[in-house]
C-alpha positions in Angstrom: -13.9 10.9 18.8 -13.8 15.0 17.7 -9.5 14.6 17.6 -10.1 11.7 15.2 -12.4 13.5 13.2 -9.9 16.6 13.4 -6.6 14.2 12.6 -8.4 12.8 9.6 -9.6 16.1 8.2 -6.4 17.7 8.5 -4.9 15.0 6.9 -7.2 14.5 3.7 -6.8 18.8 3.7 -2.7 19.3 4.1 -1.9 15.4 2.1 -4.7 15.3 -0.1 -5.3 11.5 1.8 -8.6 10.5 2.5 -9.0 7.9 6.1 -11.9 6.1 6.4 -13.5 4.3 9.2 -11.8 1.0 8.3 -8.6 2.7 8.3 -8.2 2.3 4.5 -6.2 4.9 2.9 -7.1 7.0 -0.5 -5.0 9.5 -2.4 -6.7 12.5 -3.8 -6.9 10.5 -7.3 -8.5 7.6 -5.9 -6.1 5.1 -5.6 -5.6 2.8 -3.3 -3.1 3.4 -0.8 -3.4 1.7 2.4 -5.4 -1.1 3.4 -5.8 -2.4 7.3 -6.7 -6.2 5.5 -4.5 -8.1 3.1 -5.2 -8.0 0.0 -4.2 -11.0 -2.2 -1.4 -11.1 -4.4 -1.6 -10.8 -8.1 -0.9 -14.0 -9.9 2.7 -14.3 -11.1 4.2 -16.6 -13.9 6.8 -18.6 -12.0 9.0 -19.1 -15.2 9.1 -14.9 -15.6 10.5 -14.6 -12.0 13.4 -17.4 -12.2 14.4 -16.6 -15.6 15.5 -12.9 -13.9 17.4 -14.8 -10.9 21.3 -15.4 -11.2 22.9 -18.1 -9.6 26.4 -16.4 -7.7 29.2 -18.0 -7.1 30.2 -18.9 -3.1 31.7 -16.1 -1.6 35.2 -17.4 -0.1 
């Protein structure tokens, strides 16, 4: 238990990364960096995504 505690404190003090118990990571602004669960993906327009795709020819 004290190397975790050492690990994570000398992380958030040399990275500026913040562990918690959940092993969810934070960056020294705040934002979300890591996080042990899923989290769900942000609803796409499937038109936007195809109209970006190019059909190539067969390679021979």
């Amino acid at each position: 238990m004290e190397h975790e505690y050492r690990y994570r404190n000398d992380v958030m003090e040399k990275l500026g990364f913040l562990i918690m118990e959940d092993d969810t990571v934070i960056d020294k602004n705040g934002k979300l960096v890591s996080q042990k669960q899923m989290l769900p993906a942000p609803h796409h327009e499937p038109g936007k995504e195809r109209e970006n795709l190019k059909i190539l020819p067969p390679s021979n």
